[in-house]
Every structure is written in C-alpha cells, then in structure tokens.
N, C-alpha and C positions, 0 to 999 in steps of 0.2 A: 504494500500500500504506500502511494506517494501524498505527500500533503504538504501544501504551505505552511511555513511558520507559521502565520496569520491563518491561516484555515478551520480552527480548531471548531470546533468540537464546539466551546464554550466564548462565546464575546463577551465581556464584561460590560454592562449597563453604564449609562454615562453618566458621570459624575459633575452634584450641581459647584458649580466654583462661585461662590457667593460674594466676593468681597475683590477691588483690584488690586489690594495686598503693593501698595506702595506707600512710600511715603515722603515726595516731594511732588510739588507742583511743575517740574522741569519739562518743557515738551521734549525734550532728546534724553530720557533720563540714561544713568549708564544700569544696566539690568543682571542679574545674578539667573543662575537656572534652580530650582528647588522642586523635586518629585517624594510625591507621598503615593509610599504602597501597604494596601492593610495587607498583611500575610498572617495575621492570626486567628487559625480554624476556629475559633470556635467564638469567636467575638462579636458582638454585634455590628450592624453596621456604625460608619462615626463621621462626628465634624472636626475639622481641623479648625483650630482658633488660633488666629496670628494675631498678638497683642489685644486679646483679650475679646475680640470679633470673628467671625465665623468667614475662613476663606474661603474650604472646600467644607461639601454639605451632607452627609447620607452615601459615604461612603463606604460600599460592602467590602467584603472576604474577597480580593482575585483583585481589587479593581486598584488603578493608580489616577492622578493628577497631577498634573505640569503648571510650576506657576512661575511665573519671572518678575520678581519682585527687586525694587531699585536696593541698589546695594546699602549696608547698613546694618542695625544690629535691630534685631524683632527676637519676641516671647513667642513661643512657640507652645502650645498646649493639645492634643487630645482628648476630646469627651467621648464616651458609648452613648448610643442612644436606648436608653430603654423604657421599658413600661414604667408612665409617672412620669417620667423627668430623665434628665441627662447625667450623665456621671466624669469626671477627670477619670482618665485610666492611665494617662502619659504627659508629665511635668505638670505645672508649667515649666520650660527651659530655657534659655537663651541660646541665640546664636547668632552670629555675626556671618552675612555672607557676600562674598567678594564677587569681582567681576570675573570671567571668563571659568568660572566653576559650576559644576553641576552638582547639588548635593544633594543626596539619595536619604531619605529618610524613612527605613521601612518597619511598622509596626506588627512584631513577631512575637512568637510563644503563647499558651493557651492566656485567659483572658484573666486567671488568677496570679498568670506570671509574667503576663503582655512588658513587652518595652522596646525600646526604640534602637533599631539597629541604623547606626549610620556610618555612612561609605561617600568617599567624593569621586568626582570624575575632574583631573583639571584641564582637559581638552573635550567639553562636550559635544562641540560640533563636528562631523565625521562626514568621509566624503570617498565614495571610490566606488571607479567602474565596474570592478574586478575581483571584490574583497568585502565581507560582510565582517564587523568588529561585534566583539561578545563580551559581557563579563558576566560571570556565572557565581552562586550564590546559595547556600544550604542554607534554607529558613524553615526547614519539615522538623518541629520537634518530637515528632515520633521517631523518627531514625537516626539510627548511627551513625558513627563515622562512616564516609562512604568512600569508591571509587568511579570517578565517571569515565566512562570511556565515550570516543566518538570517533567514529568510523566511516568510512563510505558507503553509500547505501547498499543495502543488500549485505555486507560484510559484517563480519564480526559473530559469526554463531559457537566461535570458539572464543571467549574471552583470554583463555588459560593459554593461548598464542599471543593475546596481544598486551601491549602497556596503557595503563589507564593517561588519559590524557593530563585526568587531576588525579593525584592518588590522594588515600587519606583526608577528605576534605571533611570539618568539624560540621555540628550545628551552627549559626551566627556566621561561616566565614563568607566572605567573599573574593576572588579572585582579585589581587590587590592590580596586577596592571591589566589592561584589555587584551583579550584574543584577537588577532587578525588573523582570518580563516579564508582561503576561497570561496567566492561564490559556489553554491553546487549542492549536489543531494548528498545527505548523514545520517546516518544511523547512531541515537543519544542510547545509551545504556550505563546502567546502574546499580554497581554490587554493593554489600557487605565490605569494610576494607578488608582486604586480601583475598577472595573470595573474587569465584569466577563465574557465579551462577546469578545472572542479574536478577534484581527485585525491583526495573523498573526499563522496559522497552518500550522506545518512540515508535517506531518502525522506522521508515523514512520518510526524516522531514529536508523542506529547503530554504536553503539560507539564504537569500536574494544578493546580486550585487549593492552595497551602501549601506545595506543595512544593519543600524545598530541598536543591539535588544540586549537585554538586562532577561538572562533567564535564572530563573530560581527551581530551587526544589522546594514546594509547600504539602502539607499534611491530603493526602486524598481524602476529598469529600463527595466524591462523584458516585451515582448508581453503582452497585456492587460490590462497595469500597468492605464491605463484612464480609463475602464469599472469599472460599479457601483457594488459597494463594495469589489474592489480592495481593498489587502493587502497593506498600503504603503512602508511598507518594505520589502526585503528578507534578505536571512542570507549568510555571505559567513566564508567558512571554511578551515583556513589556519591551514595546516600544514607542518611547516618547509617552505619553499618557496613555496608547492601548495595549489592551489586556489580552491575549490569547491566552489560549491554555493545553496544554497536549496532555490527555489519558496515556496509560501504558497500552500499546496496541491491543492488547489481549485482554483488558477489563470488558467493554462491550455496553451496550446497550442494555437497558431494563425497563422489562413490559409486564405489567398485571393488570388482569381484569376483572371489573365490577360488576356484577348481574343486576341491574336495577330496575329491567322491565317486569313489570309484577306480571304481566299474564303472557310473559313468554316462556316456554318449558325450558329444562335444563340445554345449557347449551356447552358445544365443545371450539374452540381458539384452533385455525389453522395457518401458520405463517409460512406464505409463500407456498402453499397448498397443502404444507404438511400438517401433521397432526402436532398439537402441540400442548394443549390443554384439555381436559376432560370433564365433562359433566358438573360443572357449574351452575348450581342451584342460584334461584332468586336470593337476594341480600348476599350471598359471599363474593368473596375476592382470593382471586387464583394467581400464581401458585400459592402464595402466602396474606394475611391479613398483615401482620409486622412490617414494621420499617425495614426498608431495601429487600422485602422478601420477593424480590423481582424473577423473572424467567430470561434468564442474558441470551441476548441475543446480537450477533455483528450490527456493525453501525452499515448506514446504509441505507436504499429505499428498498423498503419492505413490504411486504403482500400480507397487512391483517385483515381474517375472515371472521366472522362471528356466526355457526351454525348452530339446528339445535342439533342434539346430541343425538351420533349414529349418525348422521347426513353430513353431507358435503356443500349442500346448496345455503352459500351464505344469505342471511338476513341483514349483516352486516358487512361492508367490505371497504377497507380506504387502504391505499399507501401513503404510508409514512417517510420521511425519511430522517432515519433515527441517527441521533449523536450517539460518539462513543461519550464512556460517561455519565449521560444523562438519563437520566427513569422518568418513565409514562404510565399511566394510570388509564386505560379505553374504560369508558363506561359504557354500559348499554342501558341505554334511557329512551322515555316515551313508552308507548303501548305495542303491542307486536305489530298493528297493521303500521303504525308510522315510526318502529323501531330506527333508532340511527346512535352510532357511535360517536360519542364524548372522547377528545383523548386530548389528555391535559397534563403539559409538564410536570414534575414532584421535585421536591426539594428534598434532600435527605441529610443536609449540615444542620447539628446541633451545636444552637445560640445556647452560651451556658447563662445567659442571665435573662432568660427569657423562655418561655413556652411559647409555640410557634402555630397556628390552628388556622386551618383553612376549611373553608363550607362552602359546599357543593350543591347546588340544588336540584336535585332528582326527579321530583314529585309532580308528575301532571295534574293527580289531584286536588292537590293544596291550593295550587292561583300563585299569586305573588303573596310575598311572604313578609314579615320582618320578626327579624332575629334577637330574643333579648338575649345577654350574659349578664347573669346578674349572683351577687356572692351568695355561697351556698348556707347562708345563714338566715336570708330573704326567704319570707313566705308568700311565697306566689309575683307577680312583675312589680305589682302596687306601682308607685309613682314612677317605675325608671322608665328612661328611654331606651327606644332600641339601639342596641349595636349597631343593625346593621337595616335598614328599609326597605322595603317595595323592593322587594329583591325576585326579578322574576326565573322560572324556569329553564334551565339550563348556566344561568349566572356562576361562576366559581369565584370566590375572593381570592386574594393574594393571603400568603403567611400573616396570618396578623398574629403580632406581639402583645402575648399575656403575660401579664403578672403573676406567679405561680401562686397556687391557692385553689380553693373548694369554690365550684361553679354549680347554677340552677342555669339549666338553656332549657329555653321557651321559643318556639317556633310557632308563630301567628299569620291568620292572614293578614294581609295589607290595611293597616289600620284599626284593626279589630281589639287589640289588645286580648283576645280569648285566644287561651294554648291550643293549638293542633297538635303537638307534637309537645313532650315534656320528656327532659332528662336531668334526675336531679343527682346531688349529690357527685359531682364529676369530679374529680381529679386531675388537676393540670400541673405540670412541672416543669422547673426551669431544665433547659437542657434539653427536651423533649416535643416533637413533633406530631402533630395529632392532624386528623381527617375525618371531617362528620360529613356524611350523605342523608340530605332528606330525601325519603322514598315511600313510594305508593304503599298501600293497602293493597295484598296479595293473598292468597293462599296461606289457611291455617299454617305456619303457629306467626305470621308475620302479616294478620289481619287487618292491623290498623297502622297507620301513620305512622312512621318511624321512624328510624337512624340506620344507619352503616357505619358501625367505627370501626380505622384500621388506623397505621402506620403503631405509634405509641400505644396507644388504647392497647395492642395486644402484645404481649410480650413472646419472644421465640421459640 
C-alpha cells in the first residue's frame, strides 16, 4: 500500500486561533515562529493563553497551531476545557522568543502528568526540489525506548539485517538536528530497542520534494487500539499547523452493527459479499456491545450489506470507504418497508477528566424529541431544561462532555415535558465513553420505548 504523508487516514479538525498574539502596533513588525501540539492521549481538548488571553481555542489530541507573534517576551499558559469550567494544566511560563526561530511547544504525557515538551528549530524556513527535511520525536508515553528504522518502500521485512536509522530513542526526545532525506517512497518501522520485531509498521508512505514535517510517535487511540497485537502507537504528521496521522498498516478498520428496526427479523452483515456477521436480533450490537468491540476490517471502499438472516438479498446496502484507524457504528433504522442504514463515525479516546456520551436517535415512533440529563438525585424533570431539543429522527450528537456522576435521562417528545422513555439511576464516569440509542417498540421482551446502551455501558 502507497500513501501520502498527508493522506492519512485521520485530518485533524481546524483549530480556532483566537487572538493576533502581538504586541506592537509596527506595520512591518519583525515576527518569531511559535507551534502548539496537544500530544497528550488522554487530555481534553485546550486553549492556549498568551499573556493571560486566549490565542488558540479548542484545541484536540493530534491537532497543532502556527502563530507568529512579534518578537519579545509573552506568559505563556494552558487551560483543559472541561465540564463546568476551564482548568491550568500547563504554567503559567515565560518565554522570550527571537527572530528567525521556530519554537515547538508540544503538550505530552497523560493529563495527570501532562507538561510541556519544548524543542527549537533555528532555520524554520526550508526549501528544496529534491529533499524533504524531518525531525522526529517520541511523545507515546506508553512505550519504551524505541528503535526506528526507515527504509525504502517495500524493504525492510528483515529488520535483524538492517540498522535503525535512530537507535535507542527515549520518551520526551526529539531529534536535536533535522533529517535531510530524498524525496521518494519509505517504509517507517518501529521496535523495542534492540529488538527486530516491529510494534509499529507504516507500510509505504511519501515524503514529497520540500517538505518539512515534524513526525512524532503518540499513544494509539484509533479503532482497534485493544485487539491483540495492536501497535501501541501511531505516528502523527505535522506540517506547519496540519495534522496527518499514519495507523500501523495492519491495525485496520472497525465496523459494528446496531439492529434498531423493531419489525425487521434477525439479520446477518455481508462485507463485500461475504458473510461476516450472524443473526443479529433487534436492540443488539455485533460483534460486540463494548468499546472498540469492533469486527476489523482493511481500510478501503467496502461492500456493507444488511440481510435478514439465511438470505443474501440485502435490505441494506452502501459502500463505505473506510479509514484505517477509525471505527463505524451502521445502524439499521426506520421500519422494514423504509429500512436504511445509519453509519456514523465513533470515537474510542478516553478524556480522563470527563465522561464522553453521545445520542443517537433511532425511534420512528417517538417524533422529535428532547432530551433531559438531569442528577440522579432529581425526582422526575421538574423545572430543568432540556439538554438537548427538538431533536429529530435520525439526528446523532457529537461526544458531549459530562461531569462524572449519577444521571436520570428523560427522553420526551418535543415540548411535552412527559417521559417517553426513562432511565434512571445511570452511571457516568470520567474516562469513559458511552452510547445511548433511542429505539422503537418491538417484539416482546423490548415492547416499549427504549434504549441501546453500548461502548462503556458494557464492560468486556
């Protein structure tokens, strides 16, 4: 498999740069270069605060920002953003930054041990027909010391023939001078130091003429990242403020699916015409209800079918085409005559300072909906407002960030303030990723109104 540096798998979302982060009125001022990368798995997303104001805004895990601020000495801070209010995770600090420097400011380590790796570049600007420049970077605090090798594509299935190109590379370090590499196709690989058996293959990727990227190893968070002999890392590939991301070739894709048509029979999953899934009753979810309990499959465009069970004549049918990496959730929603498939990205990183809960609305029954959350100490909605309103059928929210703690969910219709659907007593935890499905009234024992809990809700 060939692939762009920039091709991945994963873009990182754009980040809001809030503030012009200077500080003279000069029209020709003289400007510094200054990049923020969050690299810490498990953190929420953050704002950066330069002298006590907000530069960059809502910035996730993978992502970076480029700012060029006039030369001079600025406070420098980090806030998480969490449920309730904002938190310092990182200084405040000082620092002075000069003309023709590039300073790397990358925040690393889980979010109880987060802190600021910095690195300079004193020739930021880079230029060539011929030659792509690299500095390379171990920010994965799950793994060891490593070995990286890099190779010509296709090569390198013997490591225990070749020499690593970095041996012994720590957590926190980063290559102190820049690689100058030909332009051309590489194969990135990734031991154990001393050890020949890698725990992290690119396959082949390419490195363009001019191009210059800051590649890191960070903690894998991607689809499948719990199946056995998972990569524990991936690599992400910043140039300039964007963000790629390369999986280890061989993690793959993750698909599960959800039965949510009440009056369609069991049905069976064929990808790419094979059989793949079996007999999937209304309300479950195949292969697994658990987080990342996914069925891997190559990235790629794919042939998902939804029959019922025993037949090949789908009622369902779309291609996809799947990241490696990334996990999919197909729902089967509506009623058999107007059955059609839901397939909706998943998130599988746990935010340790937050519970992460996303709602799906299933239910042709119900109408449009709103959604109360309310603490599990409340007898009945009484005065709150809803979470979430006029939420109509087939609607999915984004991850929304909770406050860990004991929940009453009340699902109404639109305006009504009267429960259709009631689940009390929930449990929600920081760290932990949750997934509620409203869905129809079906077939005894799943007669009335209901729920579909996976990811968190079920343990392994």
């Amino acid at each position: 498999m060939t692939s762009k540096y920039a091709l991945p798998i994963v873009v990182a979302s754009s980040i809001v740069l809030a503030g012009c982060f200077d500080g003279s009125s000069s029209s020709s001022p003289v400007t510094s270069q200054v990049r923020v990368i969050h690299a810490s798995p498990d953190a929420p997303p953050v704002n950066i605060l330069v002298n006590g104001e907000a530069a960059v805004e809502s910035a996730d895990f993978k992502e970076a920002a480029l700012l060029t601020p006039e030369v001079g000495d600025y406070e420098i801070a980090v806030e998480g953003i969490i449920p309730g209010g904002n938190a310092t995770v990182i200084g405040p600090a000082d620092f002075s930054f000069e003309a023709g420097t590039r300073y790397n400011i990358v925040a690393i380590g889980p979010v109880n041990e987060i802190s600021p790796l910095v690195f300079l570049e004193d020739e930021p600007d880079f230029s060539s027909g011929s030659d792509a420049r690299l500095l390379i970077g171990h920010l994965a605090p799950n793994a060891p010391n490593v070995d990286i090798y890099v190779t010509a594509a296709g090569e390198g299935n013997d490591l225990s023939a070749e020499d690593p190109l970095l041996p012994d590379v720590s957590y926190e370090t980063v290559t102190e001078d820049p690689l100058i590499v030909p332009a051309g196709d590489y194969r990135i690989q990734v031991t154990a130091t001393g050890d020949s058996d890698p725990v992290f293959d690119s396959g082949d990727v390419t490195l363009p003429a001019g191009a210059d990227l800051f590649i890191g190893a960070v903690q894998n968070t991607g689809a499948n990242f719990s199946a056995d002999g998972a990569s524990p890392i991936s690599l992400i590939v910043v140039d300039g403020a964007e963000v790629s991301e390369i999986y280890d070739a061989n993690q793959g894709a993750g698909v599960r699916v959800v039965h949510a048509s009440a009056d369609a029979p069991n049905v069976d999953v064929l990808v790419d015409e094979a059989l793949a899934l079996e007999d999937i009753a209304f309300g479950d979810v195949s292969p697994e209800f658990f987080l990342d309990g996914y069925a891997a499959l190559p990235a790629g465009e794919t042939l998902l079918e939804v029959a019922a069970t025993g037949t090949t004549d789908p009622v369902i049918e779309t291609v996809e085409d799947l990241a490696n990496g990334q996990g999919y959730s197909v729902l089967a929603v509506g009623l058999l005559d107007n059955i059609e498939g839901l397939v909706e990205a998943d998130e599988v990183r746990s935010i340790a300072t937050q519970a992460s809960l996303r709602i799906i609305h299933a239910s042709t029954q119900a109408g449009n909906v709103d959604v109360y959350l309310v603490p599990g100490s409340q007898d009945g909605i009484g005065n709150s407002e809803p979470t979430l309103e006029d939420v109509p059928f087939k609607a999915v929210t984004d991850y929304l960030p909770v406050a860990e703690g004991t929940y009453n969910v009340y699902i109404t219709p639109a305006g009504s303030g009267t429960p259709a659907i009631t689940a009390e007593a929930v449990e929600l935890s920081n760290g932990q990723i949750y997934t509620v499905v409203a869905r129809d009234a079906g077939m005894e024992p799943l007669d009335e109104l209901g729920l579909i809990l996976f990811d968190d809700f079920v343990s392994p």
